[in-house]
N, C-alpha and C positions, 0 to 999 in steps of 0.2 A: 710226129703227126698225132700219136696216140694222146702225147700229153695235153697238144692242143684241144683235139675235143674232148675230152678229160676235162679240162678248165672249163669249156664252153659250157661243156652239161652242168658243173658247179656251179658256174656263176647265171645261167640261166635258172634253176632252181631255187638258188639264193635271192635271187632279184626279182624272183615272180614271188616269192614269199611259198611256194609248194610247202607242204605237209608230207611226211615220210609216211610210209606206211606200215611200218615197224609197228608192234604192239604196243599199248600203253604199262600193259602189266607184265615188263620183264622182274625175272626172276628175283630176288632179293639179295640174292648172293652173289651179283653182278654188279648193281650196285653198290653195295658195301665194299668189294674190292676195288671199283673206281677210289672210294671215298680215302680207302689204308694210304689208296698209292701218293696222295695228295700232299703237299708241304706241310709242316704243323703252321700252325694259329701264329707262335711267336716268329716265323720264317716271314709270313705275309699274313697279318690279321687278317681275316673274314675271305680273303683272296687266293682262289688254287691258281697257283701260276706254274703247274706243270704243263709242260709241251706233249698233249696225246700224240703227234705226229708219229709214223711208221705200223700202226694198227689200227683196226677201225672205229670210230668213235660216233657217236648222236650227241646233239648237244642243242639245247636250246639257245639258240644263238643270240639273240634279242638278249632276255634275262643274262648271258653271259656280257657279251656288251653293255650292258648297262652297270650291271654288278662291277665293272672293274674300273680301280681306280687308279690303276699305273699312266702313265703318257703312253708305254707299250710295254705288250706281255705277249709271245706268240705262244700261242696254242694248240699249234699243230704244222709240223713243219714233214712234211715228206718227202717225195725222190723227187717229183714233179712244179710241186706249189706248197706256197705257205698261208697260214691263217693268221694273223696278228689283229688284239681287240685294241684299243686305243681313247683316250682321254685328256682331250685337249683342252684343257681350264678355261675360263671365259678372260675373251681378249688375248688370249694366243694362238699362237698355229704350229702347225706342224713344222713349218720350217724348209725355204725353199731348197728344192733336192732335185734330182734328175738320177731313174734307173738306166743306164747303156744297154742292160741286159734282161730287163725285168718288165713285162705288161704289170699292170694294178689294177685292181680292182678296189673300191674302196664304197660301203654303205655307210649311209647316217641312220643309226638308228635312231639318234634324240640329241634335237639342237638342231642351230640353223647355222652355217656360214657362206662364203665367199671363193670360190673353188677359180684360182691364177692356173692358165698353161700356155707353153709356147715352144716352140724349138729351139729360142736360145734364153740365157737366162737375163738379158735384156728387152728380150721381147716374149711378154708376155699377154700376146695379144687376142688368149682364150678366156672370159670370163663370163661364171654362171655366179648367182645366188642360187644353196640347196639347203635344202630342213631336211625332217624325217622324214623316213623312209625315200629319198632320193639316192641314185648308183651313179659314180664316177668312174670313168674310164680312161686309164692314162696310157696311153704306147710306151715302149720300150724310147728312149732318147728324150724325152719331152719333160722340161724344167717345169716346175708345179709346186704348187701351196695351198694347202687348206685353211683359211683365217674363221675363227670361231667368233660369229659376228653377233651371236644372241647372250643373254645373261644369265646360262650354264654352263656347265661344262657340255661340250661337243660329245659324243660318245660313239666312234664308228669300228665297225672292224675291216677289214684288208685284206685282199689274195693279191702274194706275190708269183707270179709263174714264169721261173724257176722261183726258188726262196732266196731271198735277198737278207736274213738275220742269221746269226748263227742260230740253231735250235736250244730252245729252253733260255732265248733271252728274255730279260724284262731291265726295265728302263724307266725306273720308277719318276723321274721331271725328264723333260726336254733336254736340262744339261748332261744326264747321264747317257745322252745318246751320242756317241760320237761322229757318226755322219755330220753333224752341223756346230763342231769346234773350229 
């Protein structure tokens, strides 16, 4: 129950776009330890793809999203839900899937597509057009596809609740994801 409203409060806050109330001028030395903890340059050029998951993190979520350029990088995975940003090239999708175990939550921060659901994977007889700033909502069982219908790349991030990737994954193209071999 706890984790449930847990998620709600996240994903109510992420989706109404709130502002934290956190300082803007944390200390410098917090910073900089974020920055040590982070992959080198030659691991992922320009891209931290460390998973903060299990202590507490602020993060500009937008400019994180946008900034990365994997198909998937999770960025936070803990006991309860996972964080995963996401980069679906123009004219592809994510790739039809179904979680048994897992609600989604899924933003577009930038791009437009075609968002397929349904409860089997022959009938998929839920279909929206979404852009920016638009929020997806997938139940636990329900077959789904995001098609990237605009002429960039798609750019969205993801709550799985529970975590549906191992922690500290990333999935630099579609084929290196193995759900969809």
């Amino acid at each position: 129950m706890k984790a449930n409203i847990l998620f709600f409060i996240m994903a109510t806050l992420v989706f109404c776009g709130c502002k934290s109330t956190v300082q803007e001028d944390a200390p410098v030395e917090e910073k900089t330890t974020q920055k040590e903890e982070s992959v080198t340059e030659q691991e992922a050029p320009g891209i931290d793809t460390k998973d903060e998951g299990g202590k507490p993190w602020v993060v500009d979520i937008e400019k994180l999203t946008k900034d990365n350029i994997n198909f998937r990088t999770t960025k936070w995975t803990g006991s309860y839900f996972q964080m995963t940003v996401m980069s679906i090239p123009k004219g592809e999708d994510i790739g039809l899937e179904v979680h048994t175990e897992n609600d989604q939550f899924i933003r577009i921060e930038s791009g437009s597509a075609k968002v397929l659901m349904g409860e089997t994977e022959d009938s998929l007889n839920y279909e929206k057009s979404v852009e920016d700033d638009w929020a997806i909502f997938i139940p636990a069982g329900y077959w789904h596809n995001i098609i990237n219908t605009g002429n960039k790349p798609l750019k969205v991030y993801v709550i799985y609740a529970p975590a549906e990737h191992e922690k500290g994954t990333v999935h630099k193209t579609k084929e290196d994801d193995d759900h969809h071999h």
